[in-house]
C-alpha positions as CSV (number, residue, x, y, z in Angstrom):
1,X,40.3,89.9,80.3
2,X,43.0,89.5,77.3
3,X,43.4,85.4,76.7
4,X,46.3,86.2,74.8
5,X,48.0,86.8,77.8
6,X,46.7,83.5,79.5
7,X,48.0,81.1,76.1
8,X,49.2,77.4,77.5
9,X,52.8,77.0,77.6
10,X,54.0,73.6,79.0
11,X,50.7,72.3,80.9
12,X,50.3,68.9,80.4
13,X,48.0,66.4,82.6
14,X,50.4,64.5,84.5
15,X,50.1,61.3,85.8
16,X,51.0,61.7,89.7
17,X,49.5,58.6,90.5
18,X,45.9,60.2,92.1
19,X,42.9,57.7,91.0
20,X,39.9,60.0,92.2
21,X,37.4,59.8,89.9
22,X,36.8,63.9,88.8
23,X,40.2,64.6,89.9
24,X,42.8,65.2,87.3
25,X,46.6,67.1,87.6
26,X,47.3,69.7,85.5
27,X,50.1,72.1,85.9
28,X,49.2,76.0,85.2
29,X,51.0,78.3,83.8
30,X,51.5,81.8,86.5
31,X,49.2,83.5,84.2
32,X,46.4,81.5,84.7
33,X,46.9,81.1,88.4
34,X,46.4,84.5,88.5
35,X,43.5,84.2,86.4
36,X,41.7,81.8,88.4
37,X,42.8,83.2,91.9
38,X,45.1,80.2,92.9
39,X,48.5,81.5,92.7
40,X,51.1,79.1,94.5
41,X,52.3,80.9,97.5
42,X,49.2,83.5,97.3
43,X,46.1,82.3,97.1
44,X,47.1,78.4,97.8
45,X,50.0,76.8,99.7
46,X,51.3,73.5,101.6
47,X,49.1,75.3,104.8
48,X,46.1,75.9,102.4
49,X,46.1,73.8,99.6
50,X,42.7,74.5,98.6
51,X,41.0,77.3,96.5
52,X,37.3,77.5,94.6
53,X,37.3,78.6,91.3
54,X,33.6,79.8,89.9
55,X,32.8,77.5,87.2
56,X,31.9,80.8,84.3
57,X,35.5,81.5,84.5
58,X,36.8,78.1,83.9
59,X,34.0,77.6,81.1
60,X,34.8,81.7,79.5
61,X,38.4,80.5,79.3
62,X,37.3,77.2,77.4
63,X,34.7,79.2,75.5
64,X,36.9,81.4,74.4
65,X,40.3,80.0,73.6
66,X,39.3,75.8,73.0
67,X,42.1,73.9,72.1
68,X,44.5,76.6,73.4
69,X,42.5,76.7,76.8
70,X,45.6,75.7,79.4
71,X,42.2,73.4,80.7
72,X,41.4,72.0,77.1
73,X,42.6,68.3,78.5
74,X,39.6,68.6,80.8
75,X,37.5,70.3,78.8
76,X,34.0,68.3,78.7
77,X,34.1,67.1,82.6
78,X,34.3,70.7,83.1
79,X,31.8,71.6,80.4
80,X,29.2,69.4,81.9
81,X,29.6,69.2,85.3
82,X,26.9,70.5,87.9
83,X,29.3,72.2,90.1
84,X,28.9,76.0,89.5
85,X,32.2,75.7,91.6
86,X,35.6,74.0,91.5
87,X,38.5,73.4,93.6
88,X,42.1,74.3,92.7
89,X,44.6,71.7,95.0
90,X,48.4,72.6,95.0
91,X,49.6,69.3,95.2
């Protein structure tokens, strides 16, 4: 996989009011939904809102590309966390 393709564009953590601890909004660009398998409409929806994402393709991304990493804002929860999965919401 080419990260060149998957550079951040506009993602930003946004505040959308959610105080779950290990739960933070970001918005994806359509390359990396496809990336990590959560396209809206696709792979996750208003029906299905869910999706796992395997944590060595969250942490190859971050590896790889660091501060340009469209995940970067949530770079060491990630990094460190036990979970050798995640879940994608489409909120």
């Amino acid at each position: 996989m080419q990260w060149e393709a998957i550079r951040r564009k506009s993602t930003t953590v946004e505040n959308k009011h959610i105080n779950i601890e290990g739960v933070a909004c970001l918005t994806l660009s359509a390359e990396m939904q496809r990336f990590l398998g959560c396209v809206i409409g696709e792979h996750v929806s208003s029906e299905k809102p869910w999706k796992t994402v395997k944590k060595e393709c969250i942490q190859a991304n971050l590896i790889s590309e660091d501060e340009k990493s469209e995940m970067f804002a949530v770079k060491e929860p990630l990094m460190v966390s036990y979970n050798d999965k995640n879940s994608c919401m489409y909120i």
